[in-house]
N, C-alpha and C positions, 0 to 999 in steps of 0.2 A: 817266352813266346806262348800264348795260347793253344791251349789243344784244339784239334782238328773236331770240330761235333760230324756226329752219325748224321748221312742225310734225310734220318724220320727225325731227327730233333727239331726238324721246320713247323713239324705240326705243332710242337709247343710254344711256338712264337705269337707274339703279339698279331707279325702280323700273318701269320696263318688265321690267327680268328677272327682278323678283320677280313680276310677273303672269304671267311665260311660266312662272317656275318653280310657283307656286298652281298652275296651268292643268295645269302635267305632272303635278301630284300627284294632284289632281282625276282626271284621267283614269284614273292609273295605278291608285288606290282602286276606280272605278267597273268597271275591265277584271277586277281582281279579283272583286269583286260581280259579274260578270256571271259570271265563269268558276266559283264557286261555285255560278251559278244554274245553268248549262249541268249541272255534275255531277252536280247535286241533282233534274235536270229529265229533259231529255233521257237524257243519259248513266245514269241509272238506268233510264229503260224499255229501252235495249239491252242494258244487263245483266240486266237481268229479262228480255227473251227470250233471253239465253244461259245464261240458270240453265235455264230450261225445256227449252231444245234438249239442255240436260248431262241432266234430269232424264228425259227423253223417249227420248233413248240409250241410255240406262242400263234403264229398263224393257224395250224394245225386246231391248236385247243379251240382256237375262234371260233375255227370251220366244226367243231361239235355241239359250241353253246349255241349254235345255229338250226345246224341242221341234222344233228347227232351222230351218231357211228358212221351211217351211209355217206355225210359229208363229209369225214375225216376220211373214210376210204375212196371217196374219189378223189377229192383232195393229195392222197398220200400216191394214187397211180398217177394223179398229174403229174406230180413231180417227180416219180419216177421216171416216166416218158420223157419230162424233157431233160432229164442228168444225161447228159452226154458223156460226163468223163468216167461213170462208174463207182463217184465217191462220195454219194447220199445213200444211208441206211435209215429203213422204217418197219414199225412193227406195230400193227393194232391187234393188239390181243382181247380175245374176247374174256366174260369173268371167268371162264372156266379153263383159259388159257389159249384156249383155239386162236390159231390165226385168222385174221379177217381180211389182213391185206399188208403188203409190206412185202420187203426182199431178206425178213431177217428171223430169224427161227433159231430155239432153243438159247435163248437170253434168259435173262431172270428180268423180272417187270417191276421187282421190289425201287421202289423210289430210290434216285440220286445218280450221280456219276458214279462210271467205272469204264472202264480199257480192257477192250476180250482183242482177240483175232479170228477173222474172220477166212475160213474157207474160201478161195476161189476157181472160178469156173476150171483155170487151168490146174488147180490143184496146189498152190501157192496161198500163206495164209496172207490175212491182211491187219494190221495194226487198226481197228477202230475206236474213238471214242465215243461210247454212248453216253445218253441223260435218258432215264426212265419217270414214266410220270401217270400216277392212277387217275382214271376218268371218272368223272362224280356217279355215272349209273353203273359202275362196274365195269373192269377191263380196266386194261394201259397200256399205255402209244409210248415208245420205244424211237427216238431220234438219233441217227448217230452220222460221223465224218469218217471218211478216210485219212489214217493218218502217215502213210506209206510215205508223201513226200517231208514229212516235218523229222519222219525218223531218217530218211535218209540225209536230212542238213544235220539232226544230229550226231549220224555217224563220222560224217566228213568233218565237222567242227571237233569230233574228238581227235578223228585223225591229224586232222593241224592242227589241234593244240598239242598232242604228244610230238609230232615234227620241231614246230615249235618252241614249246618245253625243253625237249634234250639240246636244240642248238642254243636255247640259252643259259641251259646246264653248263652243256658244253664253253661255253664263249666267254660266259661269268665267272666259272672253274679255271678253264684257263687264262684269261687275262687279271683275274684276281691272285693265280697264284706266279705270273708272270711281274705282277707288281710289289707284291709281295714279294718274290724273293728279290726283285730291284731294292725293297726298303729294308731288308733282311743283311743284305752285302754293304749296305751303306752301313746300317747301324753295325756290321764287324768289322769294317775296313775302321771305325771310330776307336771299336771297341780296342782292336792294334795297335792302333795308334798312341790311346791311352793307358795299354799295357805297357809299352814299349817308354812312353814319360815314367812310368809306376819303375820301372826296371832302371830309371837313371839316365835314358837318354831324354835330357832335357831340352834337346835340340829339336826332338820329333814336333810334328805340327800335324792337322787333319787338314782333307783335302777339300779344297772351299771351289766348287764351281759356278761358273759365269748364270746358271740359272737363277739363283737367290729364292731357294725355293726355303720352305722352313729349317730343313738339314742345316744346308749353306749358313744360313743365319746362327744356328747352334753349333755350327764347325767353327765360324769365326767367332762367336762367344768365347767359346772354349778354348779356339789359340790364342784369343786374349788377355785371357784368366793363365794361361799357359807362360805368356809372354811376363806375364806379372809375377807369377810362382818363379820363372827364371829371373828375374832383377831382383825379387827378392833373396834367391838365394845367391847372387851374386855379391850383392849387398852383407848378407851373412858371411859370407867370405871375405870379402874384404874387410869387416869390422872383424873377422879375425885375426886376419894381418896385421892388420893396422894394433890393433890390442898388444898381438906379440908381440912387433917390430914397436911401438912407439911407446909402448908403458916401461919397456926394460928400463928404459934410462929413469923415469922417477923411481922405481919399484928398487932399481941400487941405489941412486942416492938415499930413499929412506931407509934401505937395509945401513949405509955407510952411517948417517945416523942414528938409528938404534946401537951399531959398533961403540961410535963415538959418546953414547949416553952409558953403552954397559962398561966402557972404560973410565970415563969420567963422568960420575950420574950428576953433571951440573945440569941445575935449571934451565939454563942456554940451549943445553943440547937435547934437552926433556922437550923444549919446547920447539926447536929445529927438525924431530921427529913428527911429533903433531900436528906442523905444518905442511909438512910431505904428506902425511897421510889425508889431511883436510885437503889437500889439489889432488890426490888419489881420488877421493870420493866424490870430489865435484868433477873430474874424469869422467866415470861411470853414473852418477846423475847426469851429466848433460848425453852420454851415450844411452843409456835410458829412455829421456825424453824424445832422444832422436829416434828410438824404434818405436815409441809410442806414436811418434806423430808419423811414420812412415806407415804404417799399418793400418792409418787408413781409421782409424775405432772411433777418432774423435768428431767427424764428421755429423754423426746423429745429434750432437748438441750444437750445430750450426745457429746462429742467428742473426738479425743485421747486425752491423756496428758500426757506429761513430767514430768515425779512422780519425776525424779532423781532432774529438776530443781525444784518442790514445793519444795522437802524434803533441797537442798540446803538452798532459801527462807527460810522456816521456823527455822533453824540451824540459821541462821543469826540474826534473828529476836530475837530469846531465847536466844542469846548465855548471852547477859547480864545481863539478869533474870539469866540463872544459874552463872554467875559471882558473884551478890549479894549475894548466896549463899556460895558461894570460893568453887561450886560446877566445873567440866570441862564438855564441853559439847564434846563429840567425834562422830565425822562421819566418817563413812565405803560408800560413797553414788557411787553407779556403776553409769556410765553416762550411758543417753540414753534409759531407763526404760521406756513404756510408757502401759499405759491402757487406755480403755475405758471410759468415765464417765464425770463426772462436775468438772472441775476446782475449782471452789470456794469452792464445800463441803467435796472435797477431802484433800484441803489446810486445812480447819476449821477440820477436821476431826486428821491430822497429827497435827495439830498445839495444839490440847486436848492433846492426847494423850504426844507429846513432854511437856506441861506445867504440867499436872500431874506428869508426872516423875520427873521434879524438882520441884515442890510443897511438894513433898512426898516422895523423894529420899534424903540422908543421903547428912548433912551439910557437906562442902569437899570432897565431894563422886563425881562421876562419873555419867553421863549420855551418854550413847552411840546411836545412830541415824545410823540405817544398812538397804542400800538401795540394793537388789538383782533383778535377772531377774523376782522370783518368789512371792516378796515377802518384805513386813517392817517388821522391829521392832526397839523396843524402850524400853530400858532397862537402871533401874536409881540400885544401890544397898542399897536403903533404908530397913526398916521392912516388904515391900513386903504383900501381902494377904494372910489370911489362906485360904484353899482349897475348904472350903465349905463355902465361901463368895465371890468367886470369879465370879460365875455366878450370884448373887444379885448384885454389882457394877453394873449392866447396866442397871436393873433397875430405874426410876426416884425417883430422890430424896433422891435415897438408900447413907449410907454415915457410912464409922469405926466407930468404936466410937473413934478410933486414933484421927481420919480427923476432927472430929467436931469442933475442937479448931480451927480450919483455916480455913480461907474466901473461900465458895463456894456454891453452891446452889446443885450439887449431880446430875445436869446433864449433866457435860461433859462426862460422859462415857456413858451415854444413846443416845447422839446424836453419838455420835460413833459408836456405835450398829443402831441407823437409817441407818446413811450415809455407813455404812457398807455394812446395807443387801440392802439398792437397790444398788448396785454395785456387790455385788454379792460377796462379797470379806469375805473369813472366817478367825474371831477373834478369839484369843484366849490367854486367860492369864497364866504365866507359872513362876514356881518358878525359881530363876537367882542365887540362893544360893550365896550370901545375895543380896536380893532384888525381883524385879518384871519386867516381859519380857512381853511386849505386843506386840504378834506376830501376820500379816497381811498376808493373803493369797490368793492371785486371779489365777484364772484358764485362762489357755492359749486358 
């Protein structure tokens, strides 16, 4: 059973840094939105009073290339007089610095923008922006705005943004780390689960919910892959069995054999040996082949094939096997059939099936070979299988007690059933009245 981790081991998780990462992004969106708001806000009423301060210069400088100093200073009381709100600043300084006229004293006159505070009546200062500007006969006019309402939108816009900012610290932090540990418990309930396989229980499975979110998808991957790792080791089990329970009997006949050769080393019994040994080995070659083609490896050399030319091939081949029996072999073979898959284990595959039918198909009897768009089969009119033996034949090893009397080992129809199911191809055994139809079926 997995150890219990410390509750700070969350921060090392994946997805702890996708919450911090959420969290930076979040923020980083919202700093943007604010700084749009700022522009759009504040920062437009300072440049609206710098447009005015240009616009207000600009008249002012008129009123002097006119009518000189005296028409800037009258000029500059008109428009004191009519400010009604208190937030126009002017200053005509003469060259020696003297005031001439204006509400604004002790500035500097040196050219360009700058931002002072200004004194007021109640004693309160005031946030101004001036623009300074020298006059061609000496002296400079001095324009400036109140800026008391732009600083206080931007105090309130800092204010909600810092409101703002922490509730979506706050709401991003939390619901990030709210989800996060939602994806934190899934991936340890997995991790369990897959301990718990690791530890032998082969039965465990992960928990797959009605959501089908990507977890769910990778829950059932993995009790798939799960389900697969169990049949195969169920398979390994039983080809243990079957090894220990079904080879004793050759493995003493050839030990009786070798007896019989160390007591009398005739040629007979030299060679009565060596034939026990050669059905030993073809034993374990064809249980070989069987795990090779269970395991799935040979798949990547898939390609079409011409089932119509194997199933011809293999007819050819049998036909004089079934002759020595004064059995007929008959084909029905559509040209042109082709499927997916391996050549070789397809052939080996038809070429079982065609040899059992005449191993075990009635002396003088018939063996028919029927190649369709959808589909083989292979039908002899022998004694055929009863009904509830029919699924035990593809079994290893499994064998009638008809069959016993005749040369075989009990797994050509088990490798049939391999090469079958990685192909994808459904078998099925079917009474032929009189006889046995082993029907092939593959999906288009």
């Amino acid at each position: 059973m997995p150890e219990t981790a410390p509750s700070w081991a969350f921060a090392r998780t994946t997805a702890f840094r996708v919450t911090l990462l959420h969290l930076l992004l979040t923020l980083t969106g919202t700093a943007l939105v604010g700084g749009v708001a700022w522009w759009v806000t504040a920062g437009f009423a300072v440049r609206q009073a710098a447009d005015e301060i240009e616009r207000g210069m600009g008249v002012l400088l008129q009123s002097g290339a006119l009518s000189g100093a005296r028409g800037v200073a009258l000029s500059i009381e008109a428009r004191l007089a009519a400010d009604r709100s208190g937030q126009e600043f002017y200053l005509l300084a003469a060259p020696d610095g003297q005031r001439l006229a204006g509400n604004l004293s002790g500035v500097s006159s040196e050219r360009g923008w700058r931002e002072g505070t200004i004194r007021q009546p109640d004693g309160a200062g005031a946030p101004v922006l001036m623009y300074a500007q020298p006059l061609p006969g000496g002296g400079a006019l001095v324009v400036g705005r109140d800026l008391t309402a732009a600083r206080a939108l931007e105090q309130r816009l800092l204010t909600s943004a810092g409101w703002v900012g922490g509730a979506v610290l706050l709401l991003g932090l939390g619901g990030g780390l709210l989800i996060g540990r939602s994806i934190a418990r899934r991936a340890a309930a997995m991790e369990a689960a897959l301990a718990a396989v690791q530890g032998g229980d082969l039965d465990r499975r992960l928990a797959v919910r009605t959501g089908g979110d990507e977890f769910d998808r990778l829950a059932a991957r993995i009790n798939a892959t799960l389900d697969r790792l169990q049949a195969l080791m169920a398979a390994l089990r039983e080809v243990t069995d079957d090894i220990a329970h079904d080879l004793r009997t050759p493995l003493t006949r050839l030990r009786q054999r070798l007896e019989d050769a160390a007591r009398a080393p005739t040629t007979a019994a030299i060679e009565a040996a060596q034939a026990e040994a050669d059905r030993l080995l073809e034993i374990f070659a064809a249980l070989l082949r069987i795990a090779q083609v269970e395991s799935g490896t040979q798949r990547a050399g898939f390609a079409t094939v011409d089932v119509s030319a194997i199933a011809e091939s293999v007819a050819e081949v049998y036909a004089p096997a079934a002759e020595e029996r004064g059995q007929t072999l008959v084909t029905d073979i559509a040209p042109g059939v082709t499927v997916t898959g391996d050549p070789a284990l397809l052939t080996q595959m038809l070429a079982n099936l065609v040899e059992n039918a005449i191993r075990h198909g009635r002396e003088n009897g018939h063996v028919r070979l029927c190649v369709v768009a959808d589909g083989i089969t292979v039908t002899d009119d022998g004694p055929g299988i009863p009904e509830d033996e029919r699924g035990k034949v593809f079994g290893r090893f499994h064998r009638l007690d008809a069959a016993r009397s005749t040369p075989g080992s009990g797994l050509g129809l088990a490798l049939v059933r391999a090469v079958a199911d990685l192909h994808g191809i459904e078998i099925a055994l079917e009474d032929a009245t009189p006889g046995l139809r082993a029907r092939l079926r593959w999906s288009r």
